[in-house]
N, C-alpha and C positions, 0 to 999 in steps of 0.2 A: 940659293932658293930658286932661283931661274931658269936656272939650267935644271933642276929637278921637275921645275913645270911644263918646262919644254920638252919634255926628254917624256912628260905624263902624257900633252899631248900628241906629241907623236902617236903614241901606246895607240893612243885613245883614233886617231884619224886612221891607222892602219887599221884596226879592228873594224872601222865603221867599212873601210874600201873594203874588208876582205866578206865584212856581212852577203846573205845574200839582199839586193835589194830590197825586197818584199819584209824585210824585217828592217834597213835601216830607213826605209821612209816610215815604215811603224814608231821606230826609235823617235825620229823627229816631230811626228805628228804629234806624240806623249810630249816630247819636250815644248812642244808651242802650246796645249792645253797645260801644262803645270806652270807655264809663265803667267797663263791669262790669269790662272786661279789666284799666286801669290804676288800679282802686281798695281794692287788697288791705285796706286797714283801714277800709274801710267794709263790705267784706263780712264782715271778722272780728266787727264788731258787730253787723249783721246776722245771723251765724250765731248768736253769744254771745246775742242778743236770741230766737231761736228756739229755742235748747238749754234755754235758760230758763223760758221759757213750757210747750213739750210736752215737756221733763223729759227731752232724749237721746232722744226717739222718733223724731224726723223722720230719713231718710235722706237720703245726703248729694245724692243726684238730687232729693228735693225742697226741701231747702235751695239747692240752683244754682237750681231752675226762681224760688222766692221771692227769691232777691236777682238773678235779670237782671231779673223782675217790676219790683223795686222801681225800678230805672232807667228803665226803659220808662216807668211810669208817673208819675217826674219831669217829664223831657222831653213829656209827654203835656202836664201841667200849662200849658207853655212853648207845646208846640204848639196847644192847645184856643185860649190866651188869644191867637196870634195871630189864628187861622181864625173864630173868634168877631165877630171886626172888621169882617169881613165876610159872618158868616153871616146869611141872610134868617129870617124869625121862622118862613114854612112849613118851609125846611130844618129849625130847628130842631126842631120839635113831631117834625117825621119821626124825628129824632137818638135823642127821647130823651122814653122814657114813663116815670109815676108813678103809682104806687098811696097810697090814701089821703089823697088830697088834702082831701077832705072834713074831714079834724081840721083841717087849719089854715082851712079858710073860716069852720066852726062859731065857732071862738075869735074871730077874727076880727067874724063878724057878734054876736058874745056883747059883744064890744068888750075882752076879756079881751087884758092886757098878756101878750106869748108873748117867749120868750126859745128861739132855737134852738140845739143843739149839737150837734157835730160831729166830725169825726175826720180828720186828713189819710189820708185814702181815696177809691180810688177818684178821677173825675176831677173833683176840686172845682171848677175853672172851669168845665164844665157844670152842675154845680149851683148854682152863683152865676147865672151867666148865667139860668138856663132861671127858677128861682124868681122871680127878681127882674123878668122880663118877664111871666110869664105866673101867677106865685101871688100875690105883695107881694112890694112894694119892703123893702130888710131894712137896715140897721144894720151892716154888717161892719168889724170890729177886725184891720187888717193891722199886719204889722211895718216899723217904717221902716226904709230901709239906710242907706251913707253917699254914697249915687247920687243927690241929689235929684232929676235930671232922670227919670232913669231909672223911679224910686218914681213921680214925674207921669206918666210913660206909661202907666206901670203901673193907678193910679189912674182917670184917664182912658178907660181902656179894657174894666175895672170898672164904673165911675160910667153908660157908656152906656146900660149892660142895666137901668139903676133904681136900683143900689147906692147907698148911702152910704159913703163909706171912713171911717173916724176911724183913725188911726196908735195903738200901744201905748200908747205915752207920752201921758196923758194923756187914755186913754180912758175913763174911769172916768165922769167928769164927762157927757161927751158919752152916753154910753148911760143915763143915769140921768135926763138931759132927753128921751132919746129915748123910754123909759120910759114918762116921766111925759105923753108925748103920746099915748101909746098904740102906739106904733112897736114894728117888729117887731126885733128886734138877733140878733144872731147870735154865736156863741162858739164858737173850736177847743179844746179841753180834752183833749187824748190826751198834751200835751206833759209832761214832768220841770217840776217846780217847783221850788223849797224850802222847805223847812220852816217858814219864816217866814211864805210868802206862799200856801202851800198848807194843804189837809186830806187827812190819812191816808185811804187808802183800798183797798181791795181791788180789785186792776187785773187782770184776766183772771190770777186767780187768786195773783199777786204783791203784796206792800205797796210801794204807790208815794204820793207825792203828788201833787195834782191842785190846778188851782185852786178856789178856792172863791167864785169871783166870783160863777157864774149864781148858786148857790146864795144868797149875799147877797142877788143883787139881784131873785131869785124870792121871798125872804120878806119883804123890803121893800115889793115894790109887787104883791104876790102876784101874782104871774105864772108864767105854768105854760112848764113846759121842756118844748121837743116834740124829739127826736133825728130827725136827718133823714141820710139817709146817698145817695150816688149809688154806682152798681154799675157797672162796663166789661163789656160784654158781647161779642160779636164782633160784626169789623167795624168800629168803631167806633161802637157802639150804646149807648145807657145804660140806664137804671133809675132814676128815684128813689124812696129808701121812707122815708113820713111816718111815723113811732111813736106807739104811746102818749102821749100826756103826761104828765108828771109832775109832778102838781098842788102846787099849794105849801104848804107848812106852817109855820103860824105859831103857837108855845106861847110859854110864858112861859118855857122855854126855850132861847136863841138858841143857844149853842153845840151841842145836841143836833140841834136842826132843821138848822142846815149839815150836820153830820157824815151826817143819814139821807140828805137832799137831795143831798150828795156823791156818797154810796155809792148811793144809786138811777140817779145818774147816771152813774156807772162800771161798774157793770152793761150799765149800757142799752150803753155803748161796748162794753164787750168782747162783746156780744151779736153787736154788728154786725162787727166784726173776726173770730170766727169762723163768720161766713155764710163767706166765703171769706178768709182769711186772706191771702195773696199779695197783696190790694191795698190793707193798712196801709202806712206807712209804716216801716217795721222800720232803716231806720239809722239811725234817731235814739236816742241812751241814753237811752233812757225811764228805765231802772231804777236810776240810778246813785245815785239819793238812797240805795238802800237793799241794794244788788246792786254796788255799786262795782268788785269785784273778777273779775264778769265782762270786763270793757271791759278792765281791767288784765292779764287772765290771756292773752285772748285779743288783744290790741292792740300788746304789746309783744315777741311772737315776731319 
């Protein structure tokens, strides 16, 4: 049965490459309006996610316009990674400008260990892609599913632009040799953790936990956190914008130095989430470690 699904979407990803554009961005724009229509309990956490945050401010016209957002900008994700297959490197440059590139060449030519982090925002396969051909090659930490064929597509198509993939499971090891060669790794941190495996932290204004990986692995081998974000503009246009870094800090006390490193680094997220908020990720329970009875209030009408 798996090999017949995989064998579907193949069919199914060659027809969309071989589309002309103008019809397969039509294709996916339908497909992010038919998600919004039949996904009532993903938009209730969506809304519960945004009632949350701006405290009952937002109107209910801009709660709709943020969660059709949030569809569109899945399917984006979907769409990028196909058209990327075959995007040329001039298309690309044309796609998609950056500011401040200079922080990361500096670090770079400093030979300084960088660790980047990030936020499902905006259209991260452009950002992977463009970084990875045209700044350094990076270190990315993907989730495996239980598709393997499909995760190698996946992977593969990733891997062309420069990337390295290393899977969750297991990745610890792998970024820690990448580290210690001086490689650049990269890190999504917007996600719900737990308690166990996270640090407390102050998330656009809510207590959530966070991981605390960079954080370890920025006072370990001092390596500076640079936040790096991509922006959707019209048209299909981007942005990316290189941050501050956040230098590392090493005392004689470890658990304080995560905790500041965390929180510096939570910041810097929520910073970029409200540049334009509509293009976070917003169905995901971020807050349920500590807000549980949003999702529950709003989830089980």
């Amino acid at each position: 049965m798996k090999k017949f699904i995989y064998r579907f979407f193949l069919i199914i990803v060659f027809i969309l490459r071989k589309m002309p554009r103008f019809l397969r961005r039509g294709f996916f724009k339908l497909l992010a309006n038919c998600a919004y229509l039949f996904s009532s309990k993903t938009n209730k956490i969506i809304e519960a996610n945004l009632n949350l945050i701006f405290e009952n401010k937002l109107d209910k016209n801009e709660i709709k316009e943020i969660q059709k957002y949030s569809y569109f900008n899945m399917v984006l994700w979907v769409q990028s990674l196909i058209e990327n297959l075959d995007v040329s490197d001039e298309e690309l440059k044309k796609t998609v400008s950056i500011e401040n590139q200079e922080i990361l060449e500096k670090l770079k030519e400093d030979k300084k260990p960088i660790i980047l982090i990030s936020a499902h925002y905006g259209n991260m396969e452009m950002l992977s892609c463009y970084l990875n051909k045209f700044v350094l090659p990076i270190v990315q930490v993907a989730r495996e599913s239980n598709f393997n064929e499909i995760d190698n597509f996946i992977v593969e198509a990733r891997e062309s632009s420069g990337a390295k993939i290393v899977f969750k499971s297991g990745a610890l090891k792998k970024l820690v040799r990448a580290l210690m060669k001086k490689e650049t790794i990269s890190l999504i941190i917007d996600q719900n953790i737990n308690a166990k495996e996270g640090q407390e932290v102050e998330f656009l204004g809510k207590t959530a936990y966070q991981t605390a990986s960079p954080s370890t692995l920025a006072r370990k081998f001092e390596a500076y956190i640079v936040p790096v974000a991509i922006f959707n503009q019209d048209d299909y246009k981007y942005k990316i914008k290189i941050y501050e870094p956040i230098t590392p800090i090493k005392t004689e006390n470890e658990d304080e130095d995560i905790a500041k490193l965390s929180q510096l680094q939570a910041n810097a997220i929520s910073d970029i989430i409200l540049e334009d908020k509509k293009q976070w990720f917003w169905p995901h329970k971020r807050f349920k470690s500590h807000y549980r009875e949003i999702y529950e209030k709003n989830t089980n009408n």
